[in-house]
C-alpha positions in Angstrom: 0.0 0.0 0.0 1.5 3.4 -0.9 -0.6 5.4 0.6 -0.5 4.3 4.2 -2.1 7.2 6.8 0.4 5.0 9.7 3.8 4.6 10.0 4.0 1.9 12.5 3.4 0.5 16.1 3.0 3.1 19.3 2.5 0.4 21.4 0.9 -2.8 22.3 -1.3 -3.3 25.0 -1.8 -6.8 27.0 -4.2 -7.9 29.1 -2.5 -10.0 31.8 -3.7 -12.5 34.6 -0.5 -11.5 37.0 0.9 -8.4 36.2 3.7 -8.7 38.0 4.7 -12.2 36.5 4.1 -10.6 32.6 6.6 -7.8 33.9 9.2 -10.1 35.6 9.3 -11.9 32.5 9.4 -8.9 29.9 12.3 -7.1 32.1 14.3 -10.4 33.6 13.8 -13.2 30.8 13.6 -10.5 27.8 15.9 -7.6 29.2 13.1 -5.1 28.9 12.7 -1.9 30.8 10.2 -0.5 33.0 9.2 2.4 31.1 6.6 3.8 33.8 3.4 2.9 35.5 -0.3 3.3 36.8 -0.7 1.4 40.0 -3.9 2.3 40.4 -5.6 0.9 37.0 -3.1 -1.2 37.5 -1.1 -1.5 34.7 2.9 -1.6 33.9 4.8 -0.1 30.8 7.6 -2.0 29.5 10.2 -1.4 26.3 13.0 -3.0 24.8 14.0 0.6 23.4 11.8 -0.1 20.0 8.4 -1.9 21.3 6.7 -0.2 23.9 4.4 -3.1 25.6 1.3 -2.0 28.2 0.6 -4.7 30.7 -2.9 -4.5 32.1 -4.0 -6.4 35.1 -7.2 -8.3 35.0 -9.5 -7.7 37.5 -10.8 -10.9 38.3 -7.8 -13.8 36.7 -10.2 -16.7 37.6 -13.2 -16.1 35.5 -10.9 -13.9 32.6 -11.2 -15.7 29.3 -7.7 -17.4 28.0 -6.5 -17.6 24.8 -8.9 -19.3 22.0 -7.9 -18.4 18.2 -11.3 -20.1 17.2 -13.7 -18.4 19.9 -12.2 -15.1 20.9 -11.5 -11.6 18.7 -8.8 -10.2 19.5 -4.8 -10.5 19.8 -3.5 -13.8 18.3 -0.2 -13.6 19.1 2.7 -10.7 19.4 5.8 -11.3 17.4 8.5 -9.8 18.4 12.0 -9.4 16.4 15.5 -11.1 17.2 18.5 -10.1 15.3 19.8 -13.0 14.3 20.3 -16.8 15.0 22.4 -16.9 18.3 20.2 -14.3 19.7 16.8 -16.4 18.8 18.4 -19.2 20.8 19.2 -17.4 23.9 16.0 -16.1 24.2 14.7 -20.0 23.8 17.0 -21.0 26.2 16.1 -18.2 28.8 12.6 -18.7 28.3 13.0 -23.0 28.3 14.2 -22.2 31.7 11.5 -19.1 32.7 8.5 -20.6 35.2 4.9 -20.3 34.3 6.6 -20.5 30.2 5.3 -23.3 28.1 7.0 -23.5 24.3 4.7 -24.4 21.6 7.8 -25.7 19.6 11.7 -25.5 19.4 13.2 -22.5 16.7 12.6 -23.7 13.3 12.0 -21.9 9.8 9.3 -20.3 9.6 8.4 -22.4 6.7 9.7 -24.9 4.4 13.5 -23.5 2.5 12.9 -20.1 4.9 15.9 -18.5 6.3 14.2 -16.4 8.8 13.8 -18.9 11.7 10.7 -19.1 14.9 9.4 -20.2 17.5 6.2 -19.7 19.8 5.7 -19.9 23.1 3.4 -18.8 26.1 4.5 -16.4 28.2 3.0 -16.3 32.2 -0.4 -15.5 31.9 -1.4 -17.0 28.7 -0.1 -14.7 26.5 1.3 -16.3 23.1 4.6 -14.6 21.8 6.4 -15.3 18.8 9.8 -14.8 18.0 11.1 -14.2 14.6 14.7 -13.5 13.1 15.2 -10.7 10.9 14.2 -11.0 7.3 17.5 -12.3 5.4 
């Protein structure tokens, strides 16, 4: 499209069952930064220094719906961008050993003779996050 009105992402904004899990794994697993906060919505901002990611809490984790890409609108998936190879396995390895993390499968291309390499997991909370090598 040539004529596009946008010029990318502001942000993205999560809905999360345990805000501060989502957070610990954003800045200790990932490496993000805090980027601020509303404790009384509640709700945490996070950033890798590109994506800015808002992290809102829930109010009632027991009877939120989770993830269902046949049943629910909404977000899918995030995918977020590694630079290369080595650093698409470290973050596997990190988040292989990350609690309340479940891997959907191991880092392979994203499809048959691809270059670019994935893999998907679910991050604490139910969130699914993909991560995808840059295009080759």
């Amino acid at each position: 499209m040539t004529n596009a009105l946008t010029v990318g992402v502001h942000h993205v904004g999560l809905s999360v069952s345990d805000l501060e899990a989502a957070e610990r794994f954003f800045c200790q697993v990932l490496g993000f930064s805090q980027a601020g906060a509303v404790p009384d919505y509640p709700a945490v901002f996070v950033s890798d220094g590109t994506t800015l990611i808002t992290l809102w809490q829930v109010a009632d984790p027991q009877t939120a719906n989770g993830f269902d890409r046949r049943g629910n609108i909404g977000l899918h998936h995030l995918a977020l961008c590694v630079k290369d190879d080595e650093a698409l396995n470290e973050v596997y390895a990190r988040i292989r050993a990350a609690s309340g993390t479940t891997i959907e499968f191991a880092p392979e291309p994203i499809r048959e003779g691809a270059v670019v390499r994935h893999f998907i997991c679910t991050i604490p909370g139910g969130i699914r996050v993909e991560f995808v090598t840059l295009f080759a």
